[in-house]
C-alpha positions as CSV (number, residue, x, y, z in Angstrom):
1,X,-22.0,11.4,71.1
2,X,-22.3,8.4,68.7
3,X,-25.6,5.9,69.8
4,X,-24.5,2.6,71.6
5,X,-26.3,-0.6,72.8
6,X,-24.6,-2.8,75.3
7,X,-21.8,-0.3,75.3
8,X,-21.3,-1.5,71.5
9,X,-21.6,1.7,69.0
10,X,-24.2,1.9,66.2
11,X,-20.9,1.4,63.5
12,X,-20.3,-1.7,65.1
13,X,-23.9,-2.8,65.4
14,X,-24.1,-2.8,62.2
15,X,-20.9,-4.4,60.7
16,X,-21.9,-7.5,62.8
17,X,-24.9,-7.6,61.7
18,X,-23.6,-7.3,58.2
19,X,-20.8,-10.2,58.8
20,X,-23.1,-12.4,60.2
21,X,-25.2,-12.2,57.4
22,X,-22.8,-12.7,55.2
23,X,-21.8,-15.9,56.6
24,X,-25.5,-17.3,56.8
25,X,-25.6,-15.9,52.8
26,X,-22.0,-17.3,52.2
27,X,-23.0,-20.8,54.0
28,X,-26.3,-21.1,52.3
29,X,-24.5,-20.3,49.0
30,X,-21.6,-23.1,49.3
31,X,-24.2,-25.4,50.4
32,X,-26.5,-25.1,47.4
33,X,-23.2,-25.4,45.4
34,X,-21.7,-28.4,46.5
35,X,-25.2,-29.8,46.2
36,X,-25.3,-29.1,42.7
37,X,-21.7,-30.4,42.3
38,X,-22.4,-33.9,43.7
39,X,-25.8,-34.6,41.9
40,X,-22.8,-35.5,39.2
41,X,-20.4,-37.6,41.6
42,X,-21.4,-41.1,42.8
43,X,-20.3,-40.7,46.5
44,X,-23.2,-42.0,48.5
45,X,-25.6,-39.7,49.5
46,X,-24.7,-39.3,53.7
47,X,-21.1,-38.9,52.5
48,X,-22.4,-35.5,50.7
49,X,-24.2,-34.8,53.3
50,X,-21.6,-34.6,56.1
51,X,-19.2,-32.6,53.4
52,X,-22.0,-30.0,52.4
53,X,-23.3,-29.5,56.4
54,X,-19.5,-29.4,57.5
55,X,-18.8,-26.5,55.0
56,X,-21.6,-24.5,55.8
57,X,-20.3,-24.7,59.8
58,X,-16.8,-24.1,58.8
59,X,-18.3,-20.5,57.1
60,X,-20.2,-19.9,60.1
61,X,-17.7,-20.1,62.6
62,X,-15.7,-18.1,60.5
63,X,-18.4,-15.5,60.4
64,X,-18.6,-15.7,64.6
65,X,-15.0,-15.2,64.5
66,X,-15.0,-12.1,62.6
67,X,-18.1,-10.8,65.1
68,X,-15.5,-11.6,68.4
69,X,-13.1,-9.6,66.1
70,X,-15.3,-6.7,65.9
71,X,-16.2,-6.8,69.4
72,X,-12.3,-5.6,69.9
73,X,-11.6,-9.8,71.3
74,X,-8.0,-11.0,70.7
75,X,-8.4,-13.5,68.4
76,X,-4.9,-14.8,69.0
77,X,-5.4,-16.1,72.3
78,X,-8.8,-17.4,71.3
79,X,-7.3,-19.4,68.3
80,X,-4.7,-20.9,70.8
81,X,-7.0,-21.8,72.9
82,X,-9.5,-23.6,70.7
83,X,-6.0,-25.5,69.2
84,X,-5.5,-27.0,72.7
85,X,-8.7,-27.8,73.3
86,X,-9.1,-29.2,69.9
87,X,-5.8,-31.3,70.4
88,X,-7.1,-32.8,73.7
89,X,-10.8,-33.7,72.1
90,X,-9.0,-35.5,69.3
91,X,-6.7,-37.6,71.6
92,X,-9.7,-38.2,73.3
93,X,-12.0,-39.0,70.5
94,X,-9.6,-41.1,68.4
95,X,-11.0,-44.1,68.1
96,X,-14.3,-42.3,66.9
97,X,-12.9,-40.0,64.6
98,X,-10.7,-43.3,63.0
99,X,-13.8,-45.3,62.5
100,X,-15.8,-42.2,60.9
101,X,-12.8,-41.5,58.3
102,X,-12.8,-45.1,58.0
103,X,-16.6,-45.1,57.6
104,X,-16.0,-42.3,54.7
105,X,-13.4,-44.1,53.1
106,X,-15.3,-47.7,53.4
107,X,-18.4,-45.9,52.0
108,X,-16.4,-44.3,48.9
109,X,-14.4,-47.5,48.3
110,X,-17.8,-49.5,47.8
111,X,-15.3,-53.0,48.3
112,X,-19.0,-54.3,49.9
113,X,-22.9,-53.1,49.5
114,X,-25.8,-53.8,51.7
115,X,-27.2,-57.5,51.1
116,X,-23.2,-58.8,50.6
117,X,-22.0,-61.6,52.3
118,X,-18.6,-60.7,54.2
119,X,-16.2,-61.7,56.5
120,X,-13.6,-59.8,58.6
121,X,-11.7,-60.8,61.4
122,X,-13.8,-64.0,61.7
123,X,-17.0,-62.8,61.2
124,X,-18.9,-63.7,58.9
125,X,-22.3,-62.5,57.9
126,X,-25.2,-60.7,55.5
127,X,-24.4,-56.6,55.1
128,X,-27.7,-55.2,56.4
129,X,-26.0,-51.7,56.8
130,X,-23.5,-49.3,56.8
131,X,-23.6,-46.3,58.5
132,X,-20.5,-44.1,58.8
133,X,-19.1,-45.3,62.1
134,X,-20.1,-48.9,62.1
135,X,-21.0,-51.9,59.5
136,X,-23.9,-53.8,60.7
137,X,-23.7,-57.6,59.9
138,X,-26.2,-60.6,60.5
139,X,-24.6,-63.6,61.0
140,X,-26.0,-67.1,60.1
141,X,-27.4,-67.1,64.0
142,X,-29.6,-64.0,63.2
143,X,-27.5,-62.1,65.9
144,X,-26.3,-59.0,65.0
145,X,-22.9,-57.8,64.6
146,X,-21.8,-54.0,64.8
147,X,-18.2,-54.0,63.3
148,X,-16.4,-50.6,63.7
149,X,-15.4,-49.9,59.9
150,X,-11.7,-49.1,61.1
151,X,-11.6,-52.7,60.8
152,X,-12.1,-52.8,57.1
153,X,-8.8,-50.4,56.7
154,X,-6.8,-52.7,58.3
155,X,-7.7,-56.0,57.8
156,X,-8.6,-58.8,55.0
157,X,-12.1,-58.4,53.6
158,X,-13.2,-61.5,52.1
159,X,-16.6,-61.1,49.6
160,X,-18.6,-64.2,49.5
161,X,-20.3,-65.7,46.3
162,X,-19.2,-63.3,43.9
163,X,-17.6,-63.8,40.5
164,X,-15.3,-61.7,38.3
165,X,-15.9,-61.4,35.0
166,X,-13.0,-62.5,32.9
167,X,-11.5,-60.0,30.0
């Protein structure tokens, strides 16, 4: 008679505790990687942020997945599951997730920097920040204006008070 604990025998015990420390090792390793890898990129710092946390997650669940695995869980119906449930959050969350791609993209693009002068859609105003879902702008009123960066995809940015250099 083999040992169990919670009806789970000492085999399995031990193969999830072995996977799920491979994923926190496996996490922890991609993590310190990427960070290494974008100390020589100039994406702005939040931007490697997000990437580095959001792989280390993506190896974790993968790591919980293999522990439902082991536990004798059909992963098929689980997978099917989460890609309906998934499908209905994104419907649901569109808006959001378009203006934190956009805020990515915005962020990469650098077509404006904190302290620029801008106008979109009829606003105009002073960049006091950029965050990844919104653009804050202060307008020649002192109010604040929280623009959703989605904006900046799809319409005419206009840069105030710059000059190009001539070849």
């Amino acid at each position: 008679m083999a040992w169990e604990i919670f009806g789970i025998n000492l085999v399995q015990v031990v193969e999830i505790v072995l996977a799920l420390a491979a994923a926190y090792i496996a996490g922890k390793l991609v993590a310190k990687s990427l960070g290494k890898v974008f100390e020589k990129t100039p994406f702005p710092e939040n931007i490697e942020t997000a990437i580095v946390k959001l792989s280390k997650y993506v190896i974790y669940a993968v790591g919980i997945f293999v522990v439902i695995a082991l536990l004798g869980f059909d992963l098929m119906s689980l997978v099917v599951g989460l890609g309906a449930f998934s499908i209905a959050i994104s419907f649901a969350t569109s808006t959001l997730i378009q203006n934190l791609v956009s805020g990515l993209l915005v962020q990469a693009d650098r077509a404006f920097c904190v302290g620029d002068r801008i106008e979109v859609k009829g606003i105009e105003g002073k960049v006091v920040k950029i965050s990844v879902r919104t653009t804050v702008v202060e307008t020649e009123k002192g109010d604040l204006v929280y623009i959703p960066n989605s904006l900046f995809l799809s319409n005419p940015v206009t840069r105030r008070g710059l000059k190009v250099d001539s070849p």
